[in-house]
C-alpha positions as CSV (number, residue, x, y, z in Angstrom):
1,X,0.0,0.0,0.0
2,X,1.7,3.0,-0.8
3,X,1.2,6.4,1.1
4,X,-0.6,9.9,-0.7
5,X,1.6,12.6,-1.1
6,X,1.9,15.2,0.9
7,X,2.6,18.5,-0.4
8,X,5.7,20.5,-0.8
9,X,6.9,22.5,2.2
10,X,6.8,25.7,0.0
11,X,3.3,25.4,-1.1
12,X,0.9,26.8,0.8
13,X,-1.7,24.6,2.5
14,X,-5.1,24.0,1.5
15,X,-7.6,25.8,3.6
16,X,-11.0,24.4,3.1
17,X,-12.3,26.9,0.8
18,X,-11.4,28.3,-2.6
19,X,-9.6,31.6,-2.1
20,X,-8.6,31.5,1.5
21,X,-12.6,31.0,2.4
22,X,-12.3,29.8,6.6
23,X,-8.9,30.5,6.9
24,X,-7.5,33.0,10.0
25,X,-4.9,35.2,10.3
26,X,-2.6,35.3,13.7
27,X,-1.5,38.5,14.3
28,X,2.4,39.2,15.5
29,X,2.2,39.8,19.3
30,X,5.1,41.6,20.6
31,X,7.2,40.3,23.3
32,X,9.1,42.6,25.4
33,X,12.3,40.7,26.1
34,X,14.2,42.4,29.1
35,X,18.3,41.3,29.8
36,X,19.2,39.2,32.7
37,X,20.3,40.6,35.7
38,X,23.8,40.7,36.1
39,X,26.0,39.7,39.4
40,X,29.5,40.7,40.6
41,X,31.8,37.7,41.7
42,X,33.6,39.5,44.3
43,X,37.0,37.7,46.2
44,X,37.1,38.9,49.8
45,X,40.2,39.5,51.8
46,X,41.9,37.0,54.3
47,X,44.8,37.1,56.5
48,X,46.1,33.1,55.5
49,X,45.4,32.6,52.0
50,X,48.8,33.4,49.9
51,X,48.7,36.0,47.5
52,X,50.0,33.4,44.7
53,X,47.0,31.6,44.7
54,X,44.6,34.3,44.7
55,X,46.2,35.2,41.3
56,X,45.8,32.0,39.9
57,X,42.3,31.4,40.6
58,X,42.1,34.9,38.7
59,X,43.3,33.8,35.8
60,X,41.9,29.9,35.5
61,X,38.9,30.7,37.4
62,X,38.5,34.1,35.6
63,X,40.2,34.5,32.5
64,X,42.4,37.0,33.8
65,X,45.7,37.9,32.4
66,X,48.8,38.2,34.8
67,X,48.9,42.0,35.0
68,X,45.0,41.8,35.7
69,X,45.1,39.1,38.3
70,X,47.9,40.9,40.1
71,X,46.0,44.5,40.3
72,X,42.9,42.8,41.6
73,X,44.9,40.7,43.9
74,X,46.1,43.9,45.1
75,X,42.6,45.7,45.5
76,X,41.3,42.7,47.5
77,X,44.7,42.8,49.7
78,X,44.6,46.6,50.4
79,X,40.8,46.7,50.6
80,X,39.2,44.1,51.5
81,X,37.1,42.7,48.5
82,X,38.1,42.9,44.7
83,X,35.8,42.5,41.8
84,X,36.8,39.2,40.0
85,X,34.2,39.6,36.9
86,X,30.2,40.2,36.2
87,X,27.9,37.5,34.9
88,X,24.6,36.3,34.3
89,X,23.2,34.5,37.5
90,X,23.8,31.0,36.7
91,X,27.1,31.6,35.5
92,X,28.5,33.8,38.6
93,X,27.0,31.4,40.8
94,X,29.0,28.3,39.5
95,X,32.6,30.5,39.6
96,X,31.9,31.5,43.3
97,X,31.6,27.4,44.0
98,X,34.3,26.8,41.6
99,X,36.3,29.1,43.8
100,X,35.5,28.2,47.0
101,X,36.0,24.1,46.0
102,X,39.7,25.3,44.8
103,X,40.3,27.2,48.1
104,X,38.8,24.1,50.4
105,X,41.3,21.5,48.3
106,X,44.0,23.8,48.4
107,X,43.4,24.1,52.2
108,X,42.8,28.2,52.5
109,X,39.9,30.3,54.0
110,X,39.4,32.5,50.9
111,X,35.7,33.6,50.7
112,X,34.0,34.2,47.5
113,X,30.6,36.0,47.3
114,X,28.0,36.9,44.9
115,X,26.4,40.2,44.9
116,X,24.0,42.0,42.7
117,X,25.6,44.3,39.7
């Protein structure tokens, strides 16, 4: 038994009138689409956690060149808290765990904190 054909994906379908007799119309509705919130990854200041391996987490953790990693190094040092990047929710969310697993295995204190952009 062999199977009717169908029509062509670039012909139009077949309404159940002659000259589009039945057939409706959906209008374009207009979705508003807003960004996502964005979230600062933000390394906090310790007195026992070396200075070495806050700048590598920068850079594998964060994508931060050398220079980079060593200024914001510097800013958490001297002030408390540094800005390590700005993401999307999800995204910010998984670096601060990434961070703090790094820390725990390397056996430091560093903190790691999320906080709204």
């Amino acid at each position: 038994m062999t199977e009717p054909l169908k029509p062509h994906a670039s012909e139009p379908p077949i309404g159940p009138g002659e000259g589009g007799e039945g057939l409706a119309i959906a209008e374009k509705e207009t979705v508003s689409l807003e960004p996502p919130k964005l979230y600062r990854v933000v390394m906090l200041n310790d007195d026992f956690t070396p200075m070495e391996f806050v700048i590598i987490v920068l850079q594998e953790y964060f994508s931060h060149d050398i220079e980079t990693a060593t200024q914001i190094m510097l800013k958490i040092h001297h002030e408390g808290r540094g800005v390590c990047g700005v993401y999307t929710k999800d995204v910010a969310a998984t670096k601060v765990e990434l961070v703090l697993a790094a820390a725990r295995r390397a056996g430091h204190p560093l903190q790691c904190i999320l906080e709204t952009a």
